[in-house]
N, C-alpha and C positions, 0 to 999 in steps of 0.2 A: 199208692195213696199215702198221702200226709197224714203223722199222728196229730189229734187236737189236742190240747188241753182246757183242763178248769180246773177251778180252785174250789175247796168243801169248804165251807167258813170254820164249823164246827173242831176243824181238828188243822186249819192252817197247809192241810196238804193238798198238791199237785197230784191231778190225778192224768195220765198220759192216756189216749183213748183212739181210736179207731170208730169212725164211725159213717154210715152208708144206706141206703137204700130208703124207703118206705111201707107205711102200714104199721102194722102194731108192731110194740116197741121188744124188741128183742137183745137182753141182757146174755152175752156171753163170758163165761166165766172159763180160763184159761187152763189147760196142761200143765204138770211139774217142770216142763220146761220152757213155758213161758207160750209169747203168742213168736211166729214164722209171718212177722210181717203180716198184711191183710190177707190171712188164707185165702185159698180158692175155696173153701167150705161155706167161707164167710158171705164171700162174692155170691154164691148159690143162694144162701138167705138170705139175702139181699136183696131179690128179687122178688122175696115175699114180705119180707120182714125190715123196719127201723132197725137196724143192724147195729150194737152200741157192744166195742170187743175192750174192757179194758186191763193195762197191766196193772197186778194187784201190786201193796205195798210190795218192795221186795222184789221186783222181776226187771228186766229190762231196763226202761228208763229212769224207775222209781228204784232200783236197786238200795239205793241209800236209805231209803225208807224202814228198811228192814227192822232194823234195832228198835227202833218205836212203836213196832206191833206187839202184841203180845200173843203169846202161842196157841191161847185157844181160841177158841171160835168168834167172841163175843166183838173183838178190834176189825176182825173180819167182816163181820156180819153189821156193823156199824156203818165201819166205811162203805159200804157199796148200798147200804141204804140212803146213805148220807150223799153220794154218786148222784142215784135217781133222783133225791131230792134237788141237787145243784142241777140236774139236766132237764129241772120240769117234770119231772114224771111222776105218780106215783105209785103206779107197778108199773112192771113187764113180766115178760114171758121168760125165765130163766132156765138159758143152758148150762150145762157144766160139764166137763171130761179132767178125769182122774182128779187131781185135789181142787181144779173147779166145780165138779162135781160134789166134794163133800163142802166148798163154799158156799154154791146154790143150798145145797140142804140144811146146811144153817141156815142160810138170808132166808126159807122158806120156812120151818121151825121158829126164829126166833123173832121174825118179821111178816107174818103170815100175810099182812093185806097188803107188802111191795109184791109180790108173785101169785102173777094168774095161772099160768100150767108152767110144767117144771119136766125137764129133761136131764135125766144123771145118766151118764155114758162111761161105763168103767169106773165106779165110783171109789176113791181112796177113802180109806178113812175106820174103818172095821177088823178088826183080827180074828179071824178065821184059824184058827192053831191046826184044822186038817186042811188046808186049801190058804199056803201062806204065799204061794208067788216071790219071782224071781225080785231081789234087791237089786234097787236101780243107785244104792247109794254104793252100793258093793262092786261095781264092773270098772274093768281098767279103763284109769284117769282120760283115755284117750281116746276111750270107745264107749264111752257112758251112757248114750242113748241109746244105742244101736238095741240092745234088750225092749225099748220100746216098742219094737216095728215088726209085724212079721216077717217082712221084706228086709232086713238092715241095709240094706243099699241106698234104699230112700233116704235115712238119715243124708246121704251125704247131697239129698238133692231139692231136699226140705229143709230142716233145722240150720244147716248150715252154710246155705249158699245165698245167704245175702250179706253176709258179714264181708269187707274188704279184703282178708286174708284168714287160710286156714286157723293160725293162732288166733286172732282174736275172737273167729265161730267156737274156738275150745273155750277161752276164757268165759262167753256169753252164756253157754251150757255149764259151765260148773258155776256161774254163778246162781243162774236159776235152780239148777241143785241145791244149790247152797240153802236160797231160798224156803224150795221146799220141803228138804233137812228138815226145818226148824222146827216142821209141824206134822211130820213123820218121823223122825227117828228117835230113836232106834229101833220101836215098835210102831208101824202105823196105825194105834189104836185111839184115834180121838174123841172119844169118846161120846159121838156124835148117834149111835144104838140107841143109847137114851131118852134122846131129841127125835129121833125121827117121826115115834106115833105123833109127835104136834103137828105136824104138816097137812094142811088142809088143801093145797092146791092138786089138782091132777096132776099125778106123776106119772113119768113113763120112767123106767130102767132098762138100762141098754148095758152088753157086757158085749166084749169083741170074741168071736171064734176062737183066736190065737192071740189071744192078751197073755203073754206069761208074768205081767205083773197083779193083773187082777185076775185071778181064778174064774171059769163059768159059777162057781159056785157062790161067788159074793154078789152076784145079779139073785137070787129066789131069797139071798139071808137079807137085802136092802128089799126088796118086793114085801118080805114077809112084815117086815116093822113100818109100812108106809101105807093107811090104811086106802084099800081102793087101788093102790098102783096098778100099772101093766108091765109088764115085762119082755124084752126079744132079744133079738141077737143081729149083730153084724156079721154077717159072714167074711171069713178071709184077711179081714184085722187085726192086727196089734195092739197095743195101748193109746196109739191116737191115730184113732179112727177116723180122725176128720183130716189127717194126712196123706193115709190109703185112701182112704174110701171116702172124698170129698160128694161125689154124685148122692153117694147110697145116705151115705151123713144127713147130707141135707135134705131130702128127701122124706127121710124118717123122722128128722125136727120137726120140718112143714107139717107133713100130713097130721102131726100128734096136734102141733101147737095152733093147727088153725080149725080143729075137729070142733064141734059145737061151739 
């Protein structure tokens, strides 16, 4: 699948997009290491959902972008409302896994009537000082995901196998690191605890089985400050869950995001 693009007036930026299926509008919000091409997760809700996957400032093709965001939440939370607005919409249903997850919960916090229900799946963005998870900025330059995946084997058949050559799937992953860096390190504490009681949309919180980045314990400390949330578990997961576990992934979107 070909990426779209459009252009925000508001802020003169190129936004690079993926986008697929029908029925209500469904806002994906990306991984620390960007989006793997049109997931097969994506394809899945696609089949329920207006499927609309885009990279943030900073990731893949927007890489350049980077410098002109600023680190907290508020540039974030702008642009992807600023998104919906250029695409006609104005909500959807917003996903999110790892610091798309703590992007959804700002766009939901700070923009409450773009997001109708809301799904955080491993969510970044909290510091847990008993429950602090493996650093994904800390593993050898060579093997930098691989801590993401229960499976590390996957990395080499997911993240990396649509790039022309080895090197340049490494340069692609350190750049989306890069990325993410900005707005995790060197403590991923964004301060985003604060923000969360605002949120009024139905949330659901999702944490993976075997995420050694995000603790089971930061799934009940995101539950507790989100008033009304539910809470579950993927089983047999890693940090992105929607690379293992694309059936169960989307499955568990659907049934939250089309319940009442």
């Amino acid at each position: 699948m070909d990426l779209r693009t459009v252009r925000i007036p508001a802020s003169g930026r190129t936004v690079h997009y993926y986008r697929a299926g029908q029925g209500q509008p469904l806002l994906y919000l990306h991984h620390v290491a960007g989006l793997a091409g049109f997931e097969p997760a994506l394809a899945r809700l696609a089949e329920s959902f207006d499927v609309i996957a885009p990279f943030a400032p900073g990731w893949g093709p927007s890489k350049d972008d980077l410098e002109a965001i600023d680190r907290g939440p508020l540039d974030l939370t702008l642009h992807h409302g600023d998104l919906l607005e250029a695409l006609g919409l104005e909500s959807a249903n917003v996903v999110g896994i790892s610091i798309g997850a703590w992007m959804a919960a700002e766009l939901a916090a700070i923009l409450p009537a773009r997001v109708r229900r809301l799904v955080l799946v491993n969510p970044l963005g909290i510091w847990l000082e008993d429950a602090q998870g493996a650093d994904p900025f800390a593993q050898h330059p060579l093997e930098m995901t691989r801590v993401l995946f229960a499976d590390p084997e996957l990395r080499e058949s997911t993240l990396l196998k649509g790039h022309p050559s080895p090197v340049e799937g490494l340069i692609a992953e350190m750049l989306a690191l890069r990325a993410s860096a900005k707005f995790l390190w060197p403590i991923p504490d964004t301060g985003v605890a604060a923000r969360l009681p605002r949120i009024r949309a139905a949330t659901l919180v999702v944490t993976s089985e075997k995420d050694a980045v995000v603790p089971a314990a930061h799934g009940p400390a995101w539950q507790k400050l989100i008033r009304g949330s539910k809470l579950t578990v993927l089983p047999a997961a890693g940090h992105l869950a929607e690379l293992e576990q694309p059936d169960a992934f989307a499955a568990l979107v659907r049934e939250f995001a089309l319940r009442g």
